[in-house]
N, C-alpha and C positions, 0 to 999 in steps of 0.2 A: 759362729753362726750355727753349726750342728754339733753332735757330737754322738756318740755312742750314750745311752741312757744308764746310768747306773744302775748294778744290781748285784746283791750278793753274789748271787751263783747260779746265772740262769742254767736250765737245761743243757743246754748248747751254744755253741756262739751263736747261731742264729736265730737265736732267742731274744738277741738283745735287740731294744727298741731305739728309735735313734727317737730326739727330743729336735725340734725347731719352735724357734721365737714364733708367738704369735704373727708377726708384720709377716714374717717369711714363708708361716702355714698361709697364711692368708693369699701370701702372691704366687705358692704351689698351686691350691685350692684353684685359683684365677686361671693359670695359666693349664692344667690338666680339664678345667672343663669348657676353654676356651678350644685345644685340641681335640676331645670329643662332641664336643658341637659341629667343628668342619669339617670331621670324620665319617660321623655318624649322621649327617644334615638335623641334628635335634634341634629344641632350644635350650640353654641349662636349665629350663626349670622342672623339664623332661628327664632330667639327669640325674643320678641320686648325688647329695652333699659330701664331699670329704671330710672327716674326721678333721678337727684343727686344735692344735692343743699348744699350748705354750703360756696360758694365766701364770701367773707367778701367784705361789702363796706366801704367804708372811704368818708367823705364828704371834701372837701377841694376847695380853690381861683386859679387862674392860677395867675402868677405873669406878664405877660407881653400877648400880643398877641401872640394866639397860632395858627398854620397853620395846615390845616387835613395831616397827613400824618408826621407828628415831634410830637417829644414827647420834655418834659419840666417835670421842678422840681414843684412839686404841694404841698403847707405849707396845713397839714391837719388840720380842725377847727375840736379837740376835746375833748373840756371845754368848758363849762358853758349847757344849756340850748335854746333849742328855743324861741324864736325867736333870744336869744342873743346868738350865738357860737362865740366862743372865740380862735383862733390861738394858737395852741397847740405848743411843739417844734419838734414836726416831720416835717420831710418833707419827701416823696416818690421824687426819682431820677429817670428819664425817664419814666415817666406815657406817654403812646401811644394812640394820634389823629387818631382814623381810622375812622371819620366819618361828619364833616363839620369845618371851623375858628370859631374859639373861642375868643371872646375879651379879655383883659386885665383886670384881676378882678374881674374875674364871677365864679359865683359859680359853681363846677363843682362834679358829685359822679363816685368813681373810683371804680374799684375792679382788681383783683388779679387772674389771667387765667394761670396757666401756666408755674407758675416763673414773670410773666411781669406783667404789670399795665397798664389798658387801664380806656381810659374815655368813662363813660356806659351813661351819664347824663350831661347838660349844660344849665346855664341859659342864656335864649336867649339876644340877645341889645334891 
């Protein structure tokens, strides 16, 4: 469910950042500004947003030239190690370009919004 955030070597131990899954920011999120509503008599829209983090990335290749605005099947590399990543057997169907062409066999990091798959990250030519 939580954990302590990995990190080399924060500052201090109270440096380290803890990570929660999306569902569970999301029912923190709910539940803190559900309490500062019948506190403070607000309404949340009054209220400033929590932080919610928990998108999962996937690092993965494009297989052919991609156009902004088309989505493509993207083979995720996840095995082996850096510098060596290795082509795992997944592949993510319709990962979504909202944001410049992408060439053919670049490295690209995706994540998970929504239901969909968009590309967050691309190695340039």
């Amino acid at each position: 469910m939580f954990g302590p955030a990995k990190s080399k070597s924060p500052a201090n131990k109270g440096d380290q950042g803890v990570q929660f899954r999306l569902r569970d920011a999301e029912r923190i999120n709910a539940a803190v500004l559900h309490h500062e509503t019948s506190v403070r008599g607000s309404s949340p829209s009054e209220l400033p947003r929590a932080f919610s983090v928990g998108a999962k990335c996937l690092l993965g290749k494009t297989t052919a030239s991609w156009t902004k605005g088309a989505s493509q099947d993207i083979t995720i590399y996840d095995s082996g190690s850096p510098p060596n990543e290795v082509a795992g057997v997944t592949t993510i169907e319709d990962v979504w370009n909202k944001f410049a062409n992408i060439g053919a066999n670049k490295w690209v990091m995706i994540a998970s919004f929504g239901g969909h798959y968009y590309v967050i990250a691309a190695e340039c030519d």
